[in-house]
N, C-alpha and C positions, 0 to 999 in steps of 0.2 A: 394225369396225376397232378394235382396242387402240391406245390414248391413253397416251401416258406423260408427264408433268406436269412438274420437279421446281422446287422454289426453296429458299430460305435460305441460297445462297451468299451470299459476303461478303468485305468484309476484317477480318483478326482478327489482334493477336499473338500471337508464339509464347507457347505456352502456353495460350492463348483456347483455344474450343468452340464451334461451330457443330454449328446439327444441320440435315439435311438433309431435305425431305419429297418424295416422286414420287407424288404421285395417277394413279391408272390408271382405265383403264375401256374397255368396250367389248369384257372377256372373254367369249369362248364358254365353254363346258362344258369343263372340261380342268385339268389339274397343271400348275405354271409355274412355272419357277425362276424366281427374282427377283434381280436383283446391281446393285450399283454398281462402275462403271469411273471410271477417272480416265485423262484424255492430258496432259499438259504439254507446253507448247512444244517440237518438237525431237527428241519421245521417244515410244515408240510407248504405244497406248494398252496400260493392267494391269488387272487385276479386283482390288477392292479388296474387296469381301465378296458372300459370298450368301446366300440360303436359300429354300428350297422349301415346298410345303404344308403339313410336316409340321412345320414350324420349324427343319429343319437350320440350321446355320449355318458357314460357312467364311470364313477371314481370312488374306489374303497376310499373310507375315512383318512386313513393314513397320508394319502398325497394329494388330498384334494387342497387347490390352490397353490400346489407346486409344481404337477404335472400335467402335461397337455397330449392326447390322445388327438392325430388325425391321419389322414388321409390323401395321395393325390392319385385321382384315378389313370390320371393318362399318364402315369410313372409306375401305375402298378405298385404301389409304396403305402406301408403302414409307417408310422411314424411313435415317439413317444418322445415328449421336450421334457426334461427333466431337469427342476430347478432347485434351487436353496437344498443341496442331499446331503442325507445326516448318515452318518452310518449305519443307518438299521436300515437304511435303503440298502445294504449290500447284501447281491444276491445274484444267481444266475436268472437273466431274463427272459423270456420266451413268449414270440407272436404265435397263437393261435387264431383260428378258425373253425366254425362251424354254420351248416343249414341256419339260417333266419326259420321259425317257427311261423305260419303265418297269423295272424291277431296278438303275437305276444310279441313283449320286448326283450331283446337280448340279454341274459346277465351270463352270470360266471359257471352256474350250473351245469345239470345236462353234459353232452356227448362232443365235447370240441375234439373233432375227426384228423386235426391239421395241426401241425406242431414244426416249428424250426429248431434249430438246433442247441440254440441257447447263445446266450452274451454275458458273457463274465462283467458287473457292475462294483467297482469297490472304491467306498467312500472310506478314506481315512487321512489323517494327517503325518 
């Protein structure tokens, strides 16, 4: 059964950085996209980054050039580095996973099978 972990949520001001860890475990044999979502109060959940085996990477408009989406494999560890956060970045955060597709690229769509528990993220002053 796939484990999804995540912690280092917090509160931080704008501006702050928080960075984000999801330990997994419990993969079988197989490609796996890897992404973080975020919901806030009120509003539906968005995929905020991805990436796959291969290290693609993908980033909603929103954080792109603040956040950094990776990976270390021999730690079992998804990661997200979260820079210059404004407060509309607050939000509970959540690593997912699903099956790599084979020929196509990961995005936010589709059937993400694996979900952690959430991290509480709150930017405010």
């Amino acid at each position: 059964e796939v484990q999804l972990v995540e912690s280092g949520g917090g509160l931080v001001q704008p501006g702050g950085s928080l960075r984000l860890s999801c330990v997994t475990s419990g993969y079988s044999y197989g490609r796996y996209c890897m992404g973080w979502f975020r919901q806030a109060p009120g509003d539906e959940r968005e995929g905020v980054a991805l990436t796959d085996a291969d290290d693609y990477v993908n980033y909603v408009d929103s954080v792109k050039g603040r956040f950094a989406i990776s990976k270390d494999n021999a730690k079992n560890t998804l990661y997200l580095e979260m820079n210059s956060l404004k407060p509309e970045d607050t939000a509970v955060y959540y690593c997912a996973a699903k099956n790599e597709v084979p020929g196509r690229a990961c995005d936010y769509g589709g059937s993400w099978y694996f979900w952690g528990q959430g991290t509480q993220v709150t930017v405010s002053s």
